[in-house]
ZAMI-874257 format. One record per residue (C-alpha): x, y, z. Coordinates in steps of 0.001 Angstrom, whole numbers, padded with zeros to 6 digits, always signed. Layout:
<atoms>
XYZ ...
</atoms>
This chain:
<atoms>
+025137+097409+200229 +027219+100610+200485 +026859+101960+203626 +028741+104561+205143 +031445+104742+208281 +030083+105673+211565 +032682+105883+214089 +032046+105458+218071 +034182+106108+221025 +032982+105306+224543 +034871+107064+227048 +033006+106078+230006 +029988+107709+232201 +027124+106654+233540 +025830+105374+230057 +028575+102617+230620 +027749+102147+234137 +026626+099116+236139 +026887+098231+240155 +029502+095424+240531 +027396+093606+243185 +024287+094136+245333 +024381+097560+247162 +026910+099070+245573 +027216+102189+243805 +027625+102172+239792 +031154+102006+237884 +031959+102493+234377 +031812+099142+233214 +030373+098345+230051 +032384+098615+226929 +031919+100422+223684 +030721+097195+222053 +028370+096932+224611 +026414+099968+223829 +026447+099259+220398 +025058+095653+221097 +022041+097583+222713 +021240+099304+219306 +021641+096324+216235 +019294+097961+214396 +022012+100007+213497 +024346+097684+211396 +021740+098368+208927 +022537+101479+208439 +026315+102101+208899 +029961+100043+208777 +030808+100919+212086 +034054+100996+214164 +033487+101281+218116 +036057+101848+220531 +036297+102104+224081 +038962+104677+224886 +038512+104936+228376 +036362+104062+231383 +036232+107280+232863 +033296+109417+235031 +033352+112518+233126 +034648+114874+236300 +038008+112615+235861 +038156+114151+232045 +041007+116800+231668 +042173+118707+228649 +044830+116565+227808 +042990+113560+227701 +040522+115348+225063 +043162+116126+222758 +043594+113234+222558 +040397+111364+221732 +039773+114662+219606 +043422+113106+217378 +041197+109533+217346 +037872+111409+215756 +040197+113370+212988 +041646+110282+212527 +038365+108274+212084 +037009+111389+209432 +040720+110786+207609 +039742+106765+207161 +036561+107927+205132 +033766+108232+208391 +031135+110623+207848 +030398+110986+211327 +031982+110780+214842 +029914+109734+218332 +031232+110151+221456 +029693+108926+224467 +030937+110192+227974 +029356+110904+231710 +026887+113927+231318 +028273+116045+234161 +030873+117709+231986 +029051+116998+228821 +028854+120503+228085 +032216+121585+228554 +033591+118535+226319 +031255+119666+224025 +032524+123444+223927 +036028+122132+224099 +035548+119904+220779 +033241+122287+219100 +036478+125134+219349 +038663+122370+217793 +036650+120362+215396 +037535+122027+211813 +035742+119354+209842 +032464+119636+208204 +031434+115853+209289 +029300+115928+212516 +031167+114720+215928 +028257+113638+218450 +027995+113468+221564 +025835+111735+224255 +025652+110120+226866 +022775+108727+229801 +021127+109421+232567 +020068+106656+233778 +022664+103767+234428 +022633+101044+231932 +021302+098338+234492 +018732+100717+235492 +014868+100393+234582 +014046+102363+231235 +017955+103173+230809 +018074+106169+228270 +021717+105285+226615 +020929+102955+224204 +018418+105528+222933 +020000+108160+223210 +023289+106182+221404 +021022+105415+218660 +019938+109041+218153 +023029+110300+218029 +024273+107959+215296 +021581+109385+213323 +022545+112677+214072 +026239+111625+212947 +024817+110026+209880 +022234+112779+208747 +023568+114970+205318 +021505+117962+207020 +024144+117851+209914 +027246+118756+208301 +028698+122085+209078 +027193+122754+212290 +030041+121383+214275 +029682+119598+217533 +026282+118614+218901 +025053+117008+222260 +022283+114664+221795 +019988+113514+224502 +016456+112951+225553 +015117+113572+221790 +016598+117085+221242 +019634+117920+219438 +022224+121019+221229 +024544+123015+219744 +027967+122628+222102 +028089+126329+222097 +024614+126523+223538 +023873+123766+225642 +023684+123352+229568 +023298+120574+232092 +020129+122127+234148 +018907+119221+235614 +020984+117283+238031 +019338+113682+237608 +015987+114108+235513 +016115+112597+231955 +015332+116179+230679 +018615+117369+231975 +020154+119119+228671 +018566+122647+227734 +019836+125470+225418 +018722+128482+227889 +019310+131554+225438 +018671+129593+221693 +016203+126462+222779 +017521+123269+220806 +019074+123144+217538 +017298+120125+216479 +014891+117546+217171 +014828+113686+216076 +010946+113202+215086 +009939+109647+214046 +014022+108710+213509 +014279+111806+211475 +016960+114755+212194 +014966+117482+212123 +017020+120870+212493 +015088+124318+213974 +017662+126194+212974 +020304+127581+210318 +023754+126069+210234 +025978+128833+212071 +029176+130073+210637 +031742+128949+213468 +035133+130500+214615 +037789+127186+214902 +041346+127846+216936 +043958+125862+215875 +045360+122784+218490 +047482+124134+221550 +050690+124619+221540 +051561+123894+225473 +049020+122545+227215 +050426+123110+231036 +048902+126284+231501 +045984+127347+233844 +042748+129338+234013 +041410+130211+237627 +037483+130171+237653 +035979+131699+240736 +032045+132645+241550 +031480+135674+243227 +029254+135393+246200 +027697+137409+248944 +030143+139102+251089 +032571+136969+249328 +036386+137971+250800 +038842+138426+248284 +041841+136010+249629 +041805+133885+246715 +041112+136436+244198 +044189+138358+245705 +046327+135369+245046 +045229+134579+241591 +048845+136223+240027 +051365+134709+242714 +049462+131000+242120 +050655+131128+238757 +047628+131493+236882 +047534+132509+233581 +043802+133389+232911 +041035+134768+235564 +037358+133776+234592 +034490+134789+237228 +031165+134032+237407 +029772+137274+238521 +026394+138594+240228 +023332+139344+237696 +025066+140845+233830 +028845+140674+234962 +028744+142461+238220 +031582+142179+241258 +031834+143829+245161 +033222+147165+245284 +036239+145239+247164 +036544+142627+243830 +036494+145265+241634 +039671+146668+243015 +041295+143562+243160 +041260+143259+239194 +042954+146256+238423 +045921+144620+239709 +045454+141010+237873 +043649+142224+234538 +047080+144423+234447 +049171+141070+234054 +046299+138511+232424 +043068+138299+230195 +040178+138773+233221 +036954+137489+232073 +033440+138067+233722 +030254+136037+233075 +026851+135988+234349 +026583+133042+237093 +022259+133066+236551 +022237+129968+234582 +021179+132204+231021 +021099+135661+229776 +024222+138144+229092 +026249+140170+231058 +026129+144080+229898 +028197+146113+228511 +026643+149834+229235 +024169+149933+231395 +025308+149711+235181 +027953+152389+235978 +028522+151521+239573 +031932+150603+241211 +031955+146610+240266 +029413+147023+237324 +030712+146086+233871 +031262+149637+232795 +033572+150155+235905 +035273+146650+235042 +035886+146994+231282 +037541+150135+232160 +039607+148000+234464 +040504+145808+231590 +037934+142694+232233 +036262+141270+229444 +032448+140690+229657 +031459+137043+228434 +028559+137385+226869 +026575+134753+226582 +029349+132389+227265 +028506+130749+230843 +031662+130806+232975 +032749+126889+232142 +033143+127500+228820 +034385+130960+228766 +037501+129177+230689 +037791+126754+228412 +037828+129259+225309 +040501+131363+227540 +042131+128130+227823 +042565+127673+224618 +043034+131148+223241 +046095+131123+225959 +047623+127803+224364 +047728+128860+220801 +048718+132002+221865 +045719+134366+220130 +044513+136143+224027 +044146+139195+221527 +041722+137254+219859 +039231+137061+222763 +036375+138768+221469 +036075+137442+217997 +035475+133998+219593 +033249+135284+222581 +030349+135827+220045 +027665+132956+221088 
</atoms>
């Protein structure tokens, strides 16, 4: 039988993850093969080639390491797969996502999941959720929509997708779009149009860095203030309501927005920030006229992660072509 090439990395994350002994907390653990053990149902339906490339919890993830396993999937699509799964810890799921999706210039799917519950856990969710990504990865009707988080039955854009649940199985939501997809009796089933996506090319230098701070209540302004003479290259900040700052922040990023790209996001979970309505000192009229950018409906993660990038392959002009989700 002919069947196509599925490739699947495991990088780690609680769908890997099993207690050692008695008492103890869960470690990455299980292996790539592993998973793929849990699902044979699906040697019937692909040749595939599993690897585990790490054995990581996802907040131990860092750009570099991405780059990398992003080299592995164009690799895999270069040896003839038609699809790429990834499966990782879910608490930066998004923001690998977002990072990949920015990348990822093919028009073969790369997938990514990933589990709530721990794979010696009661009703663990990976090996589902592992299955249902592969046949998100090996669906025709997925090509040319980029990167997509699967879990829990629903299928996520990367660009739209959000961790809003800290431990329920429901934990992945699209806030502003709902999901792009749904698997219905093993079927992909998409809810929406294939998007025409914006791809940067690969980083240049990779060393630089991108502050990200939250404004709060009668917040002081210490760190803010020290954003330039830390070395910083790129301010994101997760403002009040649709982009708004103190009176006291707002002066501070004359200074910075002077010397780096300043971006401002909404920290309420979903919606935009503004552009014209609020005219007070610290609302986004007063900050675009101090040379912030307004993020749209780009949460703060991944508008740092966009800066990030932008800043790498040296396009920080670009900003606002890419800041269009």
């Amino acid at each position: 039988m002919n069947l196509p090439k599925l490739a699947i990395a495991s990088l780690g994350g609680t769908v890997s993850m099993q207690a050692r002994a008695t008492g103890e907390g869960v470690v990455p653990t299980v292996s790539g093969a592993t998973l793929l053990a849990s699902i044979p149902e699906l040697r019937s339906h692909a040749h595939v080639n599993v690897e585990t490339l790490g054995m990581l919890p996802s907040a131990s993830l860092d750009f570099e390491y991405l780059l990398s396993v992003l080299c592995w999937a164009k690799y895999q699509i270069e040896q003839g797969a038609v699809g790429i799964v990834i499966t990782q810890g879910t608490d930066t799921l998004e923001e690998a996502a977002t990072f990949f999706d920015f990348l990822w210039d093919h028009d073969e799917p790369l997938v990514l999941t990933g589990a709530m519950r721990s794979a010696a856990q009661a009703g663990a969710d990976g090996p589902g959720n592992l299955l249902d990504a592969c046949r998100v990865g090996l669906a025709k009707n997925s090509r040319r929509r980029g990167v997509q988080v699967v879990m829990n039955g629903q299928i996520h854009s990367a660009q739209a997708v959000r961790k809003s649940d800290s431990m329920g199985l429901q934990a992945f939501s699209s806030p502003n779009m709902g999901p792009a997809g749904l698997l219905v009796e093993n079927a992909v089933r998409y809810l929406h149009p294939a998007r025409q996506r914006s791809v940067l090319p690969s980083p240049q230098h990779t060393t630089h860095k991108v502050a990200l701070l939250e404004a709060a209540l009668s917040a002081d302004t210490l760190l803010l203030e020290n954003v330039l003479a830390l070395g910083y290259e790129g301010l994101v900040i997760a403002g009040f309501g649709a982009g708004h700052l103190s009176g006291t922040w707002a002066e501070a990023i004359d200074t910075i927005a002077d010397k780096i790209p300043v971006i401002v996001a909404t920290r309420c979970g979903s919606g935009s920030t503004a552009r014209s309505t609020y005219g007070f000192k610290g609302g986004e009229m007063d900050l675009i006229r101090r040379g912030a950018s307004m993020a749209g409906f780009a949460c703060p993660r991944k508008a740092r992660i966009l800066l990030w990038l932008l800043i790498g392959c040296q396009r920080q002009d670009d900003l606002a072509r890419y800041m269009t989700f």
